[in-house]
Structures are given as C-alpha cells and as structure tokens.
PyMOL Python script that loads the backbone (N, CA, C, O; Angstrom):
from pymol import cmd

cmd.read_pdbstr("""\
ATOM      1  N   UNK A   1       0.836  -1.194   0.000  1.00  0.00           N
ATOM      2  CA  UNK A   1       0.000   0.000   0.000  1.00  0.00           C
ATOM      3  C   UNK A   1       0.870   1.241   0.000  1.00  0.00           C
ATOM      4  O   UNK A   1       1.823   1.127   0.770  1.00  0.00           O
ATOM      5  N   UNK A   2       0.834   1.929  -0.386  1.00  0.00           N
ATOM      6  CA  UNK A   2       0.888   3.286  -1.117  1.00  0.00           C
ATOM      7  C   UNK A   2       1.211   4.233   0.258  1.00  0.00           C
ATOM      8  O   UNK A   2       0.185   4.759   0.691  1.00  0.00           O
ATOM      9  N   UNK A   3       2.508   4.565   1.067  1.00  0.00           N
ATOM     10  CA  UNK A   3       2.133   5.555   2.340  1.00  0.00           C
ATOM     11  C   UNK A   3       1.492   6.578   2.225  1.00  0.00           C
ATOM     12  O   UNK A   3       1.107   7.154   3.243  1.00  0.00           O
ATOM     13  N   UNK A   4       1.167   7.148   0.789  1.00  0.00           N
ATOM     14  CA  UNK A   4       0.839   8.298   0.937  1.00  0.00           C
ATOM     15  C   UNK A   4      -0.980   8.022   1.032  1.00  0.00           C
ATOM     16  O   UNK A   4      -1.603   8.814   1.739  1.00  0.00           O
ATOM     17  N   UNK A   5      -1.553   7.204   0.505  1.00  0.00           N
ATOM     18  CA  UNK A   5      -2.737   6.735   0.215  1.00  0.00           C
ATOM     19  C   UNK A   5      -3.761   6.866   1.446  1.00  0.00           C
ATOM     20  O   UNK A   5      -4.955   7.101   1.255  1.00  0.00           O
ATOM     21  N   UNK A   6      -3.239   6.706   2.642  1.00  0.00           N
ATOM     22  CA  UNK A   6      -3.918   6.897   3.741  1.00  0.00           C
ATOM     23  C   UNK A   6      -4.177   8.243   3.754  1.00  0.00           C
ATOM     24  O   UNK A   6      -5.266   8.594   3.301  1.00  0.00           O
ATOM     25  N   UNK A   7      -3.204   9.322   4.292  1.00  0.00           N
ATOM     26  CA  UNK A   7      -3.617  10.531   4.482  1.00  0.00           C
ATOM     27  C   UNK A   7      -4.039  11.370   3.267  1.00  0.00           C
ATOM     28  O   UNK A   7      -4.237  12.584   3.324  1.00  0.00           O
ATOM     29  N   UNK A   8      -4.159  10.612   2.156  1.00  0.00           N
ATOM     30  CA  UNK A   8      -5.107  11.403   0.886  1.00  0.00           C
ATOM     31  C   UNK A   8      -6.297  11.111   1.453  1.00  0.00           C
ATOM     32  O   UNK A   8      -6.869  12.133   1.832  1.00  0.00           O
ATOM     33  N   UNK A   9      -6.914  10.076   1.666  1.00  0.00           N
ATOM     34  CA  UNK A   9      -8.037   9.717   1.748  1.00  0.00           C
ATOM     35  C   UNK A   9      -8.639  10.586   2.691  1.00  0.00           C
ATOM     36  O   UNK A   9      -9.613  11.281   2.400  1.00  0.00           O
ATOM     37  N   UNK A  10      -8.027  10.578   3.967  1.00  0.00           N
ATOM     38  CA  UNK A  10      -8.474  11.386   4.890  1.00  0.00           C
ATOM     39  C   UNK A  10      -8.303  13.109   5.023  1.00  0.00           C
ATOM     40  O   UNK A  10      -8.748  13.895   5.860  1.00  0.00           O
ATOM     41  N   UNK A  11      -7.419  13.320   3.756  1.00  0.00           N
ATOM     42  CA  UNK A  11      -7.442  14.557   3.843  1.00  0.00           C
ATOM     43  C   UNK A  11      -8.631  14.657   3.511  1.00  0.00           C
ATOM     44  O   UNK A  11      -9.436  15.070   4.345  1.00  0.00           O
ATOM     45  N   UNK A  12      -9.169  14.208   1.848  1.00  0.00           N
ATOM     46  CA  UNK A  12     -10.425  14.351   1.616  1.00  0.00           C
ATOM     47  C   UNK A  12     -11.280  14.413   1.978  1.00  0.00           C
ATOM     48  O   UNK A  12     -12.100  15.226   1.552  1.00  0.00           O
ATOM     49  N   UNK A  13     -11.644  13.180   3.425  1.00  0.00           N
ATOM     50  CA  UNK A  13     -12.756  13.332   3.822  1.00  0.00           C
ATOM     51  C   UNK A  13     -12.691  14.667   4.525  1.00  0.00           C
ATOM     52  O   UNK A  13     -13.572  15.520   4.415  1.00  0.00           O
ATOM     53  N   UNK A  14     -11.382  14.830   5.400  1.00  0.00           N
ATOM     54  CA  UNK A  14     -11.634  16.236   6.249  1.00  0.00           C
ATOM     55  C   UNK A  14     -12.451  17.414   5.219  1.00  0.00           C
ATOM     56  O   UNK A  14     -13.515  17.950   5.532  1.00  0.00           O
ATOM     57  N   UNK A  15     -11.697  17.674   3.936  1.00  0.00           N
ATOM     58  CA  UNK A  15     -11.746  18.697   3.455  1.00  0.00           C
ATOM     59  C   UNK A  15     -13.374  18.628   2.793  1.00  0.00           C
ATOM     60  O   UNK A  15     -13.901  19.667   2.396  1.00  0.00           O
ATOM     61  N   UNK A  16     -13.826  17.794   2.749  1.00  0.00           N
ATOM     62  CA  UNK A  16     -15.603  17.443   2.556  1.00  0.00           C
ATOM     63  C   UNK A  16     -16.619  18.057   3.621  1.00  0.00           C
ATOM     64  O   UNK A  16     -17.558  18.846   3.516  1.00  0.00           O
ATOM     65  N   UNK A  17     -16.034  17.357   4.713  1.00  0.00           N
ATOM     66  CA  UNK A  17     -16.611  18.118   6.228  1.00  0.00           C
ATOM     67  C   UNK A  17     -16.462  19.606   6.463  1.00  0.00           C
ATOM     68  O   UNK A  17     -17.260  20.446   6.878  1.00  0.00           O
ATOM     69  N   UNK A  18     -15.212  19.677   6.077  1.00  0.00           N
ATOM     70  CA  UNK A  18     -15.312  21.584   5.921  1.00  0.00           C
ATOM     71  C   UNK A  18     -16.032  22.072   4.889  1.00  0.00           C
ATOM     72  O   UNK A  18     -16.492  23.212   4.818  1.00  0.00           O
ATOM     73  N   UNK A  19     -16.120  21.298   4.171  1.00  0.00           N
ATOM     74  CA  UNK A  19     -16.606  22.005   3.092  1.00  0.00           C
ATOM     75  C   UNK A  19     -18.332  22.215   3.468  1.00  0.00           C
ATOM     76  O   UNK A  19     -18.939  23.269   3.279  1.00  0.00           O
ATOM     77  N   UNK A  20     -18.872  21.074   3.982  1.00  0.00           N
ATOM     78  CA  UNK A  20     -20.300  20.990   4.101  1.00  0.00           C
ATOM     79  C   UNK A  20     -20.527  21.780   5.760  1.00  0.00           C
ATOM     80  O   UNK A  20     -21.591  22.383   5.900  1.00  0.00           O
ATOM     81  N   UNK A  21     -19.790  21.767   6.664  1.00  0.00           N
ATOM     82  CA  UNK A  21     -19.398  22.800   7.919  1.00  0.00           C
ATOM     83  C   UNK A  21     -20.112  24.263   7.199  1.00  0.00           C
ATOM     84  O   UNK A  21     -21.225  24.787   7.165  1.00  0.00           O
ATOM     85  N   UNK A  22     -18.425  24.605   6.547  1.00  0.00           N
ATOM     86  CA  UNK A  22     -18.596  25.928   6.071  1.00  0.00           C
ATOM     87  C   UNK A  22     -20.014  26.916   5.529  1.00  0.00           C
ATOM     88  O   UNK A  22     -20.176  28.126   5.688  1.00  0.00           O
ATOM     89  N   UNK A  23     -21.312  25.499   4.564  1.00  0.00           N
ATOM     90  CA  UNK A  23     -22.367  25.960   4.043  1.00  0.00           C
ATOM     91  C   UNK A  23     -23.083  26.035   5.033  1.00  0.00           C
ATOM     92  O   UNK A  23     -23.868  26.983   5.039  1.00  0.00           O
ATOM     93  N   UNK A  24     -23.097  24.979   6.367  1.00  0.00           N
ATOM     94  CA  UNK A  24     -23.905  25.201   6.938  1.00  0.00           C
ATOM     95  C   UNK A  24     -23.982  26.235   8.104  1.00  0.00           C
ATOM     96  O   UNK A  24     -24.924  26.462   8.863  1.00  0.00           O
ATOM     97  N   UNK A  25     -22.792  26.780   8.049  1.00  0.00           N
ATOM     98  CA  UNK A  25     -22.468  28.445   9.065  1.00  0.00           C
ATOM     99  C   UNK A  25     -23.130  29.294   8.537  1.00  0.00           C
ATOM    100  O   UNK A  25     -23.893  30.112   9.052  1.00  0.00           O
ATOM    101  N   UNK A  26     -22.694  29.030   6.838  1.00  0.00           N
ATOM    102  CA  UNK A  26     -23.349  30.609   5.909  1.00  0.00           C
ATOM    103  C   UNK A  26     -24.695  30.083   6.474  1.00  0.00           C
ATOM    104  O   UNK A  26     -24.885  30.726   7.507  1.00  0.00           O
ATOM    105  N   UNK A  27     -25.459  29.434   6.328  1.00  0.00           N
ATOM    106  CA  UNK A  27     -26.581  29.500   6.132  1.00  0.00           C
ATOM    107  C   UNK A  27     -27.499  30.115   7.645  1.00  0.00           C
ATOM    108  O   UNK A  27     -28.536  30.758   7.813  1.00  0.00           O
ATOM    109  N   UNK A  28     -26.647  29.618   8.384  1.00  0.00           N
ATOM    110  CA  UNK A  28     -27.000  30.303   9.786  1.00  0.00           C
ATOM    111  C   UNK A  28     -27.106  31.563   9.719  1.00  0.00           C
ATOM    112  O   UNK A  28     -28.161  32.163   9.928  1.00  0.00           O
ATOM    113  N   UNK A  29     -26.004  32.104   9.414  1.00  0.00           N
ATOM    114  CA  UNK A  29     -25.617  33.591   9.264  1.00  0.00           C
ATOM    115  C   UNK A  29     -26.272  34.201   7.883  1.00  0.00           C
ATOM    116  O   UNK A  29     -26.215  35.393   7.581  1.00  0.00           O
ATOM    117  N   UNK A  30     -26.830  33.294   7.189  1.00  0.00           N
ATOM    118  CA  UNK A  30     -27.577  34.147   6.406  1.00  0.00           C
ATOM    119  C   UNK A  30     -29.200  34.612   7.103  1.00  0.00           C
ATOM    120  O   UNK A  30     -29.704  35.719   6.914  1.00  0.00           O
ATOM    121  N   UNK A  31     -29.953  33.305   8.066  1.00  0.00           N
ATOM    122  CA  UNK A  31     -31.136  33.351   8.867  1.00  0.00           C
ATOM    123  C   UNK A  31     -30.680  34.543   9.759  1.00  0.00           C
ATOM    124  O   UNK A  31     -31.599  35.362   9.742  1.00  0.00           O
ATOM    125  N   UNK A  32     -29.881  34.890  10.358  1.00  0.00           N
ATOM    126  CA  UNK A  32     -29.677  35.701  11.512  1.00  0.00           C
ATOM    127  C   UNK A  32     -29.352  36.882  10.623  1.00  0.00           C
ATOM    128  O   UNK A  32     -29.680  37.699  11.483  1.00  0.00           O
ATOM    129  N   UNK A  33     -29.005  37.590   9.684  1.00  0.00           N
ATOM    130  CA  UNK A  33     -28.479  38.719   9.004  1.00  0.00           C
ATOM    131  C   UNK A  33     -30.325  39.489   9.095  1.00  0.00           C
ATOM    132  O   UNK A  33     -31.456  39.055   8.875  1.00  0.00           O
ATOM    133  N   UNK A  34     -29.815  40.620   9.480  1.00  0.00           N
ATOM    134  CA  UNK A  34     -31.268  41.506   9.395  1.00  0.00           C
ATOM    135  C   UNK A  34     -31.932  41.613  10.838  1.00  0.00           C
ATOM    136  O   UNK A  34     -32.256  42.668  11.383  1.00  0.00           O
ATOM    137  N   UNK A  35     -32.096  40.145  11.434  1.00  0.00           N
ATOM    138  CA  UNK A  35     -32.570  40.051  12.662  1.00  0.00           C
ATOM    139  C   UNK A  35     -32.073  40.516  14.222  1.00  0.00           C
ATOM    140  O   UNK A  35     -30.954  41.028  14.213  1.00  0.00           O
ATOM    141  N   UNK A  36     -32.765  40.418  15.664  1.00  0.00           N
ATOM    142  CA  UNK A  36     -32.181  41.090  16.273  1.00  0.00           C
ATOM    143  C   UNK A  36     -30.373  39.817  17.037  1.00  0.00           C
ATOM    144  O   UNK A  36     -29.585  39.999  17.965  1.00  0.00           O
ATOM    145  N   UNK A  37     -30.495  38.890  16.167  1.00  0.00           N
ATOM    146  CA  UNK A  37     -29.158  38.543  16.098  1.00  0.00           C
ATOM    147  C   UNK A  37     -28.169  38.831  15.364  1.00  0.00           C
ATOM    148  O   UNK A  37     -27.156  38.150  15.524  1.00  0.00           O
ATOM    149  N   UNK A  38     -28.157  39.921  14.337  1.00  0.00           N
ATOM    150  CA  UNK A  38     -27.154  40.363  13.793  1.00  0.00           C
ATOM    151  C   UNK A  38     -26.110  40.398  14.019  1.00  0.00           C
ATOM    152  O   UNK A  38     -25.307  40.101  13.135  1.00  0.00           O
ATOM    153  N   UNK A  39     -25.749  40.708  15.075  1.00  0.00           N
ATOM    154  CA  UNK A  39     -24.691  40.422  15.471  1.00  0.00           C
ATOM    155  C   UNK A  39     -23.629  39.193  15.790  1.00  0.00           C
ATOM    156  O   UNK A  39     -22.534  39.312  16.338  1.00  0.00           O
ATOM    157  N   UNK A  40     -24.146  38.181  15.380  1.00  0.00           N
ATOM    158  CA  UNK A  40     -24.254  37.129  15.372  1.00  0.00           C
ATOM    159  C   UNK A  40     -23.289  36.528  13.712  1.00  0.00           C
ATOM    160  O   UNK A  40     -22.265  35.874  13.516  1.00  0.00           O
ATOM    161  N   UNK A  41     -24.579  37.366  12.605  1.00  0.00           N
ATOM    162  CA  UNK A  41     -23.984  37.471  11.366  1.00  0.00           C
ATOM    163  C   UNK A  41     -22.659  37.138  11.338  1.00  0.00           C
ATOM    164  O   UNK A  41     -22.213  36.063  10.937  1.00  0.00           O
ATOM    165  N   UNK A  42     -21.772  38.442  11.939  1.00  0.00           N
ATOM    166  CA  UNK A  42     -20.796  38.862  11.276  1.00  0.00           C
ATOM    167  C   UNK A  42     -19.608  37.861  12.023  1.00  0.00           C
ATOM    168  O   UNK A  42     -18.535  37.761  11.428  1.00  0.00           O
ATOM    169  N   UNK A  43     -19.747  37.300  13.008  1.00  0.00           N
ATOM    170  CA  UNK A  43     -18.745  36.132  13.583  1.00  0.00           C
ATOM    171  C   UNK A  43     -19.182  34.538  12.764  1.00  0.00           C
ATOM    172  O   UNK A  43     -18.370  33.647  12.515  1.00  0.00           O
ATOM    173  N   UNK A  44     -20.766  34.502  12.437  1.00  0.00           N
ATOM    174  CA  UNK A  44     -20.678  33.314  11.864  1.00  0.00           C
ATOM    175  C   UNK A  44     -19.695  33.316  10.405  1.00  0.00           C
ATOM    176  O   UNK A  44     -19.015  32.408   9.927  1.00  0.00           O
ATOM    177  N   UNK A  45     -19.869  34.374  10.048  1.00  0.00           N
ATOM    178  CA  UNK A  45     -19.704  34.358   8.139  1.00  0.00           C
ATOM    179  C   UNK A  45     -17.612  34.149   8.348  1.00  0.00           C
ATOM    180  O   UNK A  45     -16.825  33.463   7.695  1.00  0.00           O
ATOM    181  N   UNK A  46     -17.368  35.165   9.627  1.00  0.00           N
ATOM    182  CA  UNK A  46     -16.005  35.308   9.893  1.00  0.00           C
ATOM    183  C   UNK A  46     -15.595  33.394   9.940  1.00  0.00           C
ATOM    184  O   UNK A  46     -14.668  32.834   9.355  1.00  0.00           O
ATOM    185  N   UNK A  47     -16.679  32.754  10.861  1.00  0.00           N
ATOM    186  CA  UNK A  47     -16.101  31.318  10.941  1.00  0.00           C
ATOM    187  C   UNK A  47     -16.246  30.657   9.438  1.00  0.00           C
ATOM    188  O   UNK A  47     -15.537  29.700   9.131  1.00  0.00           O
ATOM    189  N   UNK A  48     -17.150  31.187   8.568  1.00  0.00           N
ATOM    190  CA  UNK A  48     -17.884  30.164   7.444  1.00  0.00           C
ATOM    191  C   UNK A  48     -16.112  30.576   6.562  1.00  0.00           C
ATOM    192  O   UNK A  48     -15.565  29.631   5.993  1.00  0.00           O
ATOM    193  N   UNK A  49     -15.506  31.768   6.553  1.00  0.00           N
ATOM    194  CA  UNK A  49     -14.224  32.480   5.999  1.00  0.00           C
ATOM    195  C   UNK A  49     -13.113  31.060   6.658  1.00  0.00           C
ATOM    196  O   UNK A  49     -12.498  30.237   5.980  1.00  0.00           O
ATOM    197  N   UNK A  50     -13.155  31.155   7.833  1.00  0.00           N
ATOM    198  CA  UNK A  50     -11.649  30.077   8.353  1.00  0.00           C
ATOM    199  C   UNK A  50     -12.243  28.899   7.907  1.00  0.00           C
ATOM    200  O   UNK A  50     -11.287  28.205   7.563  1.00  0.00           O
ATOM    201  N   UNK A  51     -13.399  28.192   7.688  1.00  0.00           N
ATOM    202  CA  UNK A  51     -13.111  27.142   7.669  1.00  0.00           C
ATOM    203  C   UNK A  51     -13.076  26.706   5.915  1.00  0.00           C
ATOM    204  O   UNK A  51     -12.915  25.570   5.468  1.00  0.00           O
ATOM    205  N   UNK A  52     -13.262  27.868   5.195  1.00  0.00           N
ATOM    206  CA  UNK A  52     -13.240  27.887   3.781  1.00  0.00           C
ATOM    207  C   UNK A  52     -12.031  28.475   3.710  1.00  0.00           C
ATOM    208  O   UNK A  52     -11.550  27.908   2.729  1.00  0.00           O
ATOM    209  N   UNK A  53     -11.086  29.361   4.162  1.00  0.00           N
ATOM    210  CA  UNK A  53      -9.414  28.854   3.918  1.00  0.00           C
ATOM    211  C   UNK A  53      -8.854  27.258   4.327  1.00  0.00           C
ATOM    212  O   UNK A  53      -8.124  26.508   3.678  1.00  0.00           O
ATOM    213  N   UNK A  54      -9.511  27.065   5.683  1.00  0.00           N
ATOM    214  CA  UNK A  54      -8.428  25.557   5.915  1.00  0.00           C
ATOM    215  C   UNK A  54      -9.265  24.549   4.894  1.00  0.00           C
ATOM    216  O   UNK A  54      -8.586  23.538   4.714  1.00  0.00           O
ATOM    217  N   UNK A  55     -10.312  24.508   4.289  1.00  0.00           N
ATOM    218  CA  UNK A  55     -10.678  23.548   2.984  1.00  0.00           C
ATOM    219  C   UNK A  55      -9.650  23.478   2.183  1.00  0.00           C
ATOM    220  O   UNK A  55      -8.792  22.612   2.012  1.00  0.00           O
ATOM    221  N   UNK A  56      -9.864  24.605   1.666  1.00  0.00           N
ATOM    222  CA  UNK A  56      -8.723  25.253   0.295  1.00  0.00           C
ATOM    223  C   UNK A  56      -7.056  24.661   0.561  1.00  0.00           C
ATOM    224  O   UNK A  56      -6.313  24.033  -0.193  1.00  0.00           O
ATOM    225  N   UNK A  57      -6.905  25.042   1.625  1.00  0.00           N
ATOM    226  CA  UNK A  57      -5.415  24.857   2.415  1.00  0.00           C
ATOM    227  C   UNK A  57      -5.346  23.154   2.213  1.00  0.00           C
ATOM    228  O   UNK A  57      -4.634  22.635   1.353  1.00  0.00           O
ATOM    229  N   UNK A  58      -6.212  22.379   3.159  1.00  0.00           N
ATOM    230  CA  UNK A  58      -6.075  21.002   2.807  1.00  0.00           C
ATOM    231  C   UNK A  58      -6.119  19.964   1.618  1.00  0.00           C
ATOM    232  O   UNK A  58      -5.649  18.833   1.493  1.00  0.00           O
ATOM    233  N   UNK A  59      -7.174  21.119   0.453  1.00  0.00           N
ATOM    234  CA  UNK A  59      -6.584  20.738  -0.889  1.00  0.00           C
ATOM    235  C   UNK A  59      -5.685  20.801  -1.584  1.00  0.00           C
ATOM    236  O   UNK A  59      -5.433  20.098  -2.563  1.00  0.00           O
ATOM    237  N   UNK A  60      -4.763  22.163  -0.886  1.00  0.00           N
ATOM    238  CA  UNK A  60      -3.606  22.492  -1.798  1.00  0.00           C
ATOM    239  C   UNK A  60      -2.716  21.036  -0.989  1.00  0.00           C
ATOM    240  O   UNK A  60      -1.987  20.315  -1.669  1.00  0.00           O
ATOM    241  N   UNK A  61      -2.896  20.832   0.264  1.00  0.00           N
ATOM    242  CA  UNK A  61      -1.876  19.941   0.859  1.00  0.00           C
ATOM    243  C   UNK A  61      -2.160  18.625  -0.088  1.00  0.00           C
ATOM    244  O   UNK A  61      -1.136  18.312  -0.696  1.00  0.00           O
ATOM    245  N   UNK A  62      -3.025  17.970  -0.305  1.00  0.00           N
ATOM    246  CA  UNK A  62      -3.826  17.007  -0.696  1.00  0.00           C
ATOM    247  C   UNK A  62      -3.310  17.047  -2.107  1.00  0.00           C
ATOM    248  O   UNK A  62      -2.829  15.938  -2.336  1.00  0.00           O
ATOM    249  N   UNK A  63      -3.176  17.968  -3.336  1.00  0.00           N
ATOM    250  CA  UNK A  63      -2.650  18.296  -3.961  1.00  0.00           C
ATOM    251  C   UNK A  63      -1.229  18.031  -4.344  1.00  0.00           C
ATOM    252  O   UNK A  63      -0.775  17.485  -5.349  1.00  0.00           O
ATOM    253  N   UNK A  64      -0.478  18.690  -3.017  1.00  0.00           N
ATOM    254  CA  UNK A  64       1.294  18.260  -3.003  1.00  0.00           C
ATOM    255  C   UNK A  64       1.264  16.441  -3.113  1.00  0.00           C
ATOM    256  O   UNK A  64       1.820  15.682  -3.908  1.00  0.00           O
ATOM    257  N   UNK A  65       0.437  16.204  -2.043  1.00  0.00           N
ATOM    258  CA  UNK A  65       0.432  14.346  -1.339  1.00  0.00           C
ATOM    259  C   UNK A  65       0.233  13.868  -2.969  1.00  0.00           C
ATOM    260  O   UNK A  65       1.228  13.169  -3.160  1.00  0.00           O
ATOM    261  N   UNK A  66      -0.645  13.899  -4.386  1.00  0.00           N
ATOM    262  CA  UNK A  66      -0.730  13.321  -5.279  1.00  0.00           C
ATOM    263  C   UNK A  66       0.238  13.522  -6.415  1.00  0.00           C
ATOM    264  O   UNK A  66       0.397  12.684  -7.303  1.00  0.00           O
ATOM    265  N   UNK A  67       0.918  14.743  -6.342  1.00  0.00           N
ATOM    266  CA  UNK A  67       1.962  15.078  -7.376  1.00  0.00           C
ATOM    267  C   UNK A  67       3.129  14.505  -6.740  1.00  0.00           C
ATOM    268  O   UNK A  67       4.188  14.412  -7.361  1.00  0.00           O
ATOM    269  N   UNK A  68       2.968  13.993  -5.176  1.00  0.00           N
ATOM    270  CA  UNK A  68       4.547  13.378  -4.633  1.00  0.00           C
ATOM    271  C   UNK A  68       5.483  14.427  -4.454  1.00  0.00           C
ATOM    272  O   UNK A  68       6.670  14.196  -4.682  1.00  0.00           O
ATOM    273  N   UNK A  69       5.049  15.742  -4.013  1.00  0.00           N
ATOM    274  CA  UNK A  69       5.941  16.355  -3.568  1.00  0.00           C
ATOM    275  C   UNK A  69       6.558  15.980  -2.039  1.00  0.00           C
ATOM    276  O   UNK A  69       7.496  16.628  -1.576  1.00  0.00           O
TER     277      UNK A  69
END
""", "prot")
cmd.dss("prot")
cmd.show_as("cartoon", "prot")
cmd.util.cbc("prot")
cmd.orient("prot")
C-alpha cells in the first residue's frame, strides 16, 4: 500500500466536512443577518471564511500528497 494513500483519503474526507461545515455556518448567518441577532452574522460568516481557507489549504496539501511532492 501506497504511504501516501492513507492521508489522501483522509485529507479528503476532512476537506468534505469543511466544506459541508462551512455551508452550513453561511446558512445560519444568512437566517440571523437583518434580525435582532445580527450580530451574530458577522462572527458566523467570519467562521464560514476560516473554515473555507483551511478547505482550500487542505486541498492544496492534498494536492502536493498526489503530485509526490
């Protein structure tokens, strides 16, 4: 087996979970935008932002792991 083959796999799944995480913050923060949780908004969308860099980030890693860098 392949060493690298394990932590592709699981990068993927991580980077799936963020990915489906991330929609489901916006979507919070889209229900609360307007309302008297507004305030609320602007820290969810800030989290829906980090966890849609570390996606991106774990693809670029995920990325290196298949070209064998």
């Amino acid at each position: 087996m392949d060493g690298a083959a394990s932590p592709r796999a699981e990068l993927s799944s991580i980077t799936t979970a963020l990915h489906d995480l991330a929609k489901r913050v916006a979507g919070i923060a889209e229900r609360s935008a307007g309302t008297e949780l507004d305030w609320l908004t602007t820290d969810l969308y800030e989290a829906e932002r980090s966890l849609s860099q570390a996606r991106r980030r774990l693809d670029r890693a995920g990325e290196r792991l298949r070209a064998g860098a």
